[in-house]
C-alpha positions as CSV (number, residue, x, y, z in Angstrom):
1,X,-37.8,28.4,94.9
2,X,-38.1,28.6,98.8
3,X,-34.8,27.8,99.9
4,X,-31.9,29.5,98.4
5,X,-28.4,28.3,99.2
6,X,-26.2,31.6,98.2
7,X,-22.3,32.0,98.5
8,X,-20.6,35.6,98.7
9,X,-17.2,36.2,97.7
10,X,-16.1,39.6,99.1
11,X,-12.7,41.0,100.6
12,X,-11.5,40.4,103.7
13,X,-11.8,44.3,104.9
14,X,-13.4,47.1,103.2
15,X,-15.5,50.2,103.9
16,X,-19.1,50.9,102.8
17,X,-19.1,47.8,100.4
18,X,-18.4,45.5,103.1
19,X,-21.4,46.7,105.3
20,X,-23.4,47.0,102.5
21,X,-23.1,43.2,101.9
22,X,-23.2,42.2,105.7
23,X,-27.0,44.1,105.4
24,X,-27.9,42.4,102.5
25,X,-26.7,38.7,104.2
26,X,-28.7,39.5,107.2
27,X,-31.9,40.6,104.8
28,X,-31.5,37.2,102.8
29,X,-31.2,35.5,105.8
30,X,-34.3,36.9,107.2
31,X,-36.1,35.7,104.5
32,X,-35.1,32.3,104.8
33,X,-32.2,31.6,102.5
34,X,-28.8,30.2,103.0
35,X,-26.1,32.7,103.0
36,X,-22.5,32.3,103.6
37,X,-19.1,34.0,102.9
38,X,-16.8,32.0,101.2
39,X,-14.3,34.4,100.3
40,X,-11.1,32.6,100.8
41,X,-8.1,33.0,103.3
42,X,-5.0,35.0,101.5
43,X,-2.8,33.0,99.7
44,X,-5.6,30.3,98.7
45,X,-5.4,28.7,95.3
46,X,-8.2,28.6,93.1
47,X,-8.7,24.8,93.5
48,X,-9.2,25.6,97.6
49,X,-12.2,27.9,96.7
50,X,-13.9,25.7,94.0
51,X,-14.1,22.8,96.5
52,X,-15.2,25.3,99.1
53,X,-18.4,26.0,96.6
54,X,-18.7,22.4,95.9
55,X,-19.2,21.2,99.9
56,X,-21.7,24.4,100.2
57,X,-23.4,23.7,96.7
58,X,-24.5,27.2,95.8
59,X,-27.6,27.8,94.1
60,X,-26.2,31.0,92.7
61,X,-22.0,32.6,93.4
62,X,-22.4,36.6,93.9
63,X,-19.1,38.3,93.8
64,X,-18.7,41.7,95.0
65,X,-15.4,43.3,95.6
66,X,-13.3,40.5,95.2
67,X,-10.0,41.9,94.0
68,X,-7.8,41.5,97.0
69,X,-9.0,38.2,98.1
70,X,-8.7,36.5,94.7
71,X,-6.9,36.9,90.9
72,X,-9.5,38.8,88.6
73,X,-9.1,36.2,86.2
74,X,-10.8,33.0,88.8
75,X,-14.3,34.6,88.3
76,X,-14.6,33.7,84.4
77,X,-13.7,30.0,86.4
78,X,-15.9,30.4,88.5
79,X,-18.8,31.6,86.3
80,X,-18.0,27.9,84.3
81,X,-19.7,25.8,86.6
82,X,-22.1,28.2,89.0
83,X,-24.5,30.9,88.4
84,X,-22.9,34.1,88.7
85,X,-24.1,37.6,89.7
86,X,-21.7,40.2,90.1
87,X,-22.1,43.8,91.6
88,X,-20.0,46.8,91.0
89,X,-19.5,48.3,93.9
90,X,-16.6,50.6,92.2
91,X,-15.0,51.2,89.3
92,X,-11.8,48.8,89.2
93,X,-13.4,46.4,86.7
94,X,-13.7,49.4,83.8
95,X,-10.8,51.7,84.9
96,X,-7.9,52.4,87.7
97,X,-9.5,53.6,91.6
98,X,-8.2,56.8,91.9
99,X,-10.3,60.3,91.9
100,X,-9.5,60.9,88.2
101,X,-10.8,57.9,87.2
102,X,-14.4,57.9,88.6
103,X,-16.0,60.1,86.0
104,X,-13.5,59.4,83.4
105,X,-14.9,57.2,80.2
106,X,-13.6,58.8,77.2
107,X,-10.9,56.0,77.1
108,X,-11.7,52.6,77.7
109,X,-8.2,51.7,76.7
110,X,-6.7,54.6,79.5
111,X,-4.4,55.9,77.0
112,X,-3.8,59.3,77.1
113,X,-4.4,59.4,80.4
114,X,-3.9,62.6,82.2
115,X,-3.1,61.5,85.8
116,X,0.1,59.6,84.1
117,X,3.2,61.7,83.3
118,X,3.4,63.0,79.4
119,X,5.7,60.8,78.4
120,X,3.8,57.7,79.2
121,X,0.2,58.9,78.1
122,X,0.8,57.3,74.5
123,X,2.7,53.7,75.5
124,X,1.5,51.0,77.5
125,X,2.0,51.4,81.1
126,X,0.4,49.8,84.0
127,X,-3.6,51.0,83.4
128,X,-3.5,50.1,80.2
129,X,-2.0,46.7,81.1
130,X,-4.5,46.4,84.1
131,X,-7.7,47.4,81.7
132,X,-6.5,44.5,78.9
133,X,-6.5,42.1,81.2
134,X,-10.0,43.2,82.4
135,X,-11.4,43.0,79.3
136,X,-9.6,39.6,78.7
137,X,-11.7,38.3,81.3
138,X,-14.9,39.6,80.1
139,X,-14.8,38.5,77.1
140,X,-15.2,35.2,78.9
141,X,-17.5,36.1,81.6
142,X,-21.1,35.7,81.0
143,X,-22.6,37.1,84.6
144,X,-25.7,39.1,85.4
145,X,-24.7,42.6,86.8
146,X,-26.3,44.4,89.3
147,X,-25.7,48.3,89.9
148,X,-25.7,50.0,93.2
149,X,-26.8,53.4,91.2
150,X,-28.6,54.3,87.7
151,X,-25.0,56.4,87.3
152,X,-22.8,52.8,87.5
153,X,-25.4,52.0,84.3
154,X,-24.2,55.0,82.8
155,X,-20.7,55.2,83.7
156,X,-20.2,51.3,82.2
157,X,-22.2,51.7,79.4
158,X,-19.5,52.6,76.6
159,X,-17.3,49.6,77.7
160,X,-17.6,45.5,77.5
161,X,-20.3,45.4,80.3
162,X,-22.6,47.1,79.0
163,X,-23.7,43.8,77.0
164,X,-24.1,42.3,80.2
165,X,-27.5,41.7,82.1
166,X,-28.0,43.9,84.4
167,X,-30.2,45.4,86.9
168,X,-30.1,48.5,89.5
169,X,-30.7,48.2,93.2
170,X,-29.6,50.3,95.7
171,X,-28.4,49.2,99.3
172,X,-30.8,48.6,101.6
173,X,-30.4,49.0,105.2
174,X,-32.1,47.4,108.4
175,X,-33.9,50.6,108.8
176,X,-35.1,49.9,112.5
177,X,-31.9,51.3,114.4
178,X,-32.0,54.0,111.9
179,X,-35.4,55.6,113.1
180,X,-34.7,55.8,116.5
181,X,-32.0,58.3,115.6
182,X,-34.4,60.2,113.5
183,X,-36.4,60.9,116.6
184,X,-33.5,62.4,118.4
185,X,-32.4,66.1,118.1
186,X,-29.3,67.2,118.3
187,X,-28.3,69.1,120.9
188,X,-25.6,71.4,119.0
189,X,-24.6,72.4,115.8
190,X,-22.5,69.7,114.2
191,X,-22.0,68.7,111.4
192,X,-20.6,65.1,111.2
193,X,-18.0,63.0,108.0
194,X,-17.4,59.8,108.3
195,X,-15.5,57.8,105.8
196,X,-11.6,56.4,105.1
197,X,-8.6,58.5,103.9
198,X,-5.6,56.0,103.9
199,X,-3.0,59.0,103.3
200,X,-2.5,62.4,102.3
201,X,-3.1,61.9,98.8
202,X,-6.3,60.0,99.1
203,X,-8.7,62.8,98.0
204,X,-11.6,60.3,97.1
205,X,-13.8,60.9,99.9
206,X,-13.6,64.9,100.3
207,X,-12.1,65.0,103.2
208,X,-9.4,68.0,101.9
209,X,-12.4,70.0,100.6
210,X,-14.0,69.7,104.1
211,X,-11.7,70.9,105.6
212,X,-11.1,73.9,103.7
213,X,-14.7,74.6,103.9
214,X,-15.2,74.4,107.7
215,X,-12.5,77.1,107.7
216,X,-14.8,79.3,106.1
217,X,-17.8,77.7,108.2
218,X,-15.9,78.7,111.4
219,X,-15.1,82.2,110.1
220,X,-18.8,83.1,110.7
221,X,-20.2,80.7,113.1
222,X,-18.0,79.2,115.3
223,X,-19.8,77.7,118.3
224,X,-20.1,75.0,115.0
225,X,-18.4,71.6,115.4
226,X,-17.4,69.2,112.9
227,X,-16.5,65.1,114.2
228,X,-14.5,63.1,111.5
229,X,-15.4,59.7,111.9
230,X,-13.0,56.7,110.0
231,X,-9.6,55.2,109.3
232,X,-8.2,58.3,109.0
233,X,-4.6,59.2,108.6
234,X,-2.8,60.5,111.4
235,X,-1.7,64.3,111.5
236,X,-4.3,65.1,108.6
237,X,-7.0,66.6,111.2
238,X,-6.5,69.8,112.3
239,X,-7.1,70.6,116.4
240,X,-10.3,71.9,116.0
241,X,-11.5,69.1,114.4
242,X,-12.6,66.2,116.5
243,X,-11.6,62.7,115.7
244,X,-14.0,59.8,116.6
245,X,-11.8,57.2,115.1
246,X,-12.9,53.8,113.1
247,X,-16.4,53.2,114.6
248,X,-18.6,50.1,115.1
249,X,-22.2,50.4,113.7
250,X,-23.6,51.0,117.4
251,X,-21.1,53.7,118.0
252,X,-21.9,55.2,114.1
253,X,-25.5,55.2,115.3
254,X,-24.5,57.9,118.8
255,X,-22.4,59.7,116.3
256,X,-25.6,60.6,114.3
257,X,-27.6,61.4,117.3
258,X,-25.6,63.7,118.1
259,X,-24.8,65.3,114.8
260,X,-27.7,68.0,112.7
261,X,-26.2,67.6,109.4
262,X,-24.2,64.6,107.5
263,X,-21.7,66.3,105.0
264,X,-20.3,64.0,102.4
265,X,-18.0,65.7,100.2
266,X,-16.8,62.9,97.6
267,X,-14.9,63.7,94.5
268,X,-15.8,59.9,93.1
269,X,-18.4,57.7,94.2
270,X,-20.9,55.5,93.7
271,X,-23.9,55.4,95.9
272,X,-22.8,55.8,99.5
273,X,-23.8,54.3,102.1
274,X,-23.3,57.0,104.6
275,X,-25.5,59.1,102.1
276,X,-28.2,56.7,102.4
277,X,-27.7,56.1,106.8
278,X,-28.0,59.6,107.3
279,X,-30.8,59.7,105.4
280,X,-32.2,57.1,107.1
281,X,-31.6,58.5,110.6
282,X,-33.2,62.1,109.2
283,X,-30.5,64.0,109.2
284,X,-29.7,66.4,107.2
285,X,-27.2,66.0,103.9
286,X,-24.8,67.9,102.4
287,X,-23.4,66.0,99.5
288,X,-21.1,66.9,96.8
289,X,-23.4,66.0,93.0
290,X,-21.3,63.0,91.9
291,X,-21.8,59.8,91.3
292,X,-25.1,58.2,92.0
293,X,-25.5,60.8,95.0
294,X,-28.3,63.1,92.8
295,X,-30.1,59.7,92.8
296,X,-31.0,60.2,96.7
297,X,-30.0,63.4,97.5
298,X,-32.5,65.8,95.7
299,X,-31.1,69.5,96.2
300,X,-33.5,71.6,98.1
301,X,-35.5,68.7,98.6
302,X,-33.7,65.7,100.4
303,X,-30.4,67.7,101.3
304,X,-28.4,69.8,99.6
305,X,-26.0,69.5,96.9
306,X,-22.6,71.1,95.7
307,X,-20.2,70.9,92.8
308,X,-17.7,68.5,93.9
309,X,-14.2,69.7,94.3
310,X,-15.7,73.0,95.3
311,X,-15.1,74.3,98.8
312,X,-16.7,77.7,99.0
313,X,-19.3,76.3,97.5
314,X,-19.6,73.0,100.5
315,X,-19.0,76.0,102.9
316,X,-21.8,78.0,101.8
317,X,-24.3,75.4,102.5
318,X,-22.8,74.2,105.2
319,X,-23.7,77.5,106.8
320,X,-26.7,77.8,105.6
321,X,-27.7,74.5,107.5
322,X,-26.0,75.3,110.4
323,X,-27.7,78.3,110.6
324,X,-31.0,77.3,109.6
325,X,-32.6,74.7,111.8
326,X,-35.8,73.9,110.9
327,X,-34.6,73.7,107.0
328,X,-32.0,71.2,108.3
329,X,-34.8,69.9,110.2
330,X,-37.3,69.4,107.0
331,X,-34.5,68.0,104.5
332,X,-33.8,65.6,106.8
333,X,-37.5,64.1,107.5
334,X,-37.8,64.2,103.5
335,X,-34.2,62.6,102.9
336,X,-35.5,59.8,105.8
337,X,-39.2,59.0,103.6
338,X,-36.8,58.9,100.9
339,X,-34.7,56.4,102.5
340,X,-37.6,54.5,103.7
341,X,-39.0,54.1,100.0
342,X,-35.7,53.2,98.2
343,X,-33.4,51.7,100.4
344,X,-35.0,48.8,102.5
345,X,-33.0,45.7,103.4
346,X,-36.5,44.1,102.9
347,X,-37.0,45.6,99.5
348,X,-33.1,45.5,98.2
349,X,-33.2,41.4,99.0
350,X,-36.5,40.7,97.3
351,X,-35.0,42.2,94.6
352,X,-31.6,40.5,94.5
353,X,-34.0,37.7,94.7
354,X,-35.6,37.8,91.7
355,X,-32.1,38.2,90.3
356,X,-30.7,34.9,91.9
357,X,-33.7,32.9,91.2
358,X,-33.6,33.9,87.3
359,X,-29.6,32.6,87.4
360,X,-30.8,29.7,89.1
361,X,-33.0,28.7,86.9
362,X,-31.1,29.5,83.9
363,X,-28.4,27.7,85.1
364,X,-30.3,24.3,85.7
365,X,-31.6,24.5,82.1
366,X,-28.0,25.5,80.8
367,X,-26.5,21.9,82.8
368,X,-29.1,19.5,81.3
């Protein structure tokens, strides 16, 4: 199949899933296919975005983090008359978003729930309403899956999905840009974050635990600097920290040139993506073991890891990073091969490829 016409249904704004998809547009599109965004304008009906995907006539429909753009229920419509492949970027479809939901799986039903008050553990509430209307939708859904991380397989394989097709590919990245960073030092010893923290309680990313830890960090060496790049609160940063801001993807690349080690504290994640871009531009990371992290950062080998949650711990490597250049120095070349074999936008479309050519295909036979 030479040509194939694919359409993406996303959110209108986002963090690492958004770019993650823009990469994987530009990879098909490099390839030859015909890629295009149809995720619809706010307020549009489900009629407006079924005639949208009959004037493009999509080979195959991949959805990705759709939720704010469109009614969970529309993609068991959708699925009715197009090929469907669906990617779990997160995990709203099985459980709630916050951090005590990431690794929590012991209740597909989210009673008993320890993040709701007592009295509300053992009645229905609003997770347990928002997970039986999930699996309502499943139960009609017949889409192939595919997993950012071997820990998404795990993490959905005691619910609904797990009877699902499915297949694991991690992001891939243009890795060009990426490389010319890697042949940069950096000039001082800093150590950068970049992510999202939309208010004080938002403790999804780490950011809290980062900053406890470069407390510690600064105790003991403190010609160190840390940069906090993102949409990031206001008042949350301290004075010593500096504050970059939201960044564009050319600005994210002179952040990392001038940074020696990439710290990404998450409490709940999946694989991210600035796990896999510092990695790419060799630098050193510093990761919390969560999620599919492990799955690129091997401790001692590609980076370091810590327990998440655990800021003496994050502090201790930190400083022992910081302190040691040429280890920073080697973990990042090994984290950047690593990178290299894994994460290729050439490799992660050929591989999404397969997938949309087996829907295809399946699809055509399922119609006559």
């Amino acid at each position: 199949m030479s040509d194939l016409r694919i359409a993406m249904l996303h959110q209108r704004e986002g963090g690492g899933s958004t770019t993650a998809l823009e990469e994987l547009m530009s990879s098909l599109r490099a390839l030859g296919h015909t890629v295009e965004d149809l995720t619809p304008e706010p307020g549009a009906a489900l009629v407006d975005v079924l005639r949208s995907l009959a004037a493009f006539v999509p080979d195959v429909v991949h959805a990705h983090c759709f939720y704010n753009a469109l009614p969970y229920e529309n993609l068991a419509e959708i699925r009715a008359s197009h090929a469907l492949a669906w990617t779990l970027h997160d995990v709203l479809p099985v459980n709630q978003f916050g951090v005590e939901c990431w690794e929590c799986s012991r209740n597909a039903r989210c009673f008993g729930c320890p993040a709701l008050p007592w009295w509300k553990r053992w009645r229905t509430n609003h997770r347990t309403q928002e997970r039986a209307r999930h699996r309502r939708v499943h139960q009609d859904l017949r889409s192939t899956l595919v997993l950012p991380s071997q820990w998404m397989a795990r993490r959905i394989a005691h619910t609904e999905l797990a009877e699902f097709p499915q297949v694991v590919i991690p992001y891939g990245l243009d890795l060009a840009p990426w490389r010319g960073v890697a042949e940069l030092q950096a000039p001082t010893p800093r150590v950068l974050f970049y992510g999202n923290m939309y208010s004080a309680q938002d403790h999804r990313k780490g950011l809290p635990d980062l900053l406890a830890a470069w407390r510690q960090v600064q105790a003991e060496l403190p010609a160190a600097e840390l940069r906090v790049a993102g949409r990031i609160t206001e008042g949350l940063l301290p004075s010593t920290v500096s504050n970059a801001g939201e960044t564009s993807r050319s600005a994210l690349l002179e952040e990392l040139a001038a940074a020696s080690v990439v710290c990404v504290p998450s409490r709940g994640d999946n694989l991210p993506l600035a796990v896999i871009e510092a990695m790419a531009a060799g630098r050193c990371v510093v990761a919390a073991k969560t999620g599919g992290i492990p799955e690129l950062v091997q401790d001692g080998k590609t980076g370091l890891l810590v327990p998440a949650g655990d800021p003496s711990a994050l502090a201790g490597a930190l400083k022992r990073v910081l302190r040691d250049r040429a280890l920073a120095q080697r973990l990042g070349a090994a984290g950047q091969r690593r990178a290299e074999a894994l994460c290729s936008g050439e490799l992660c479309a050929r591989r999404h490829i397969e997938v949309y050519e087996q829907l295809a295909t399946t699809m055509r036979t399922w119609v006559r």
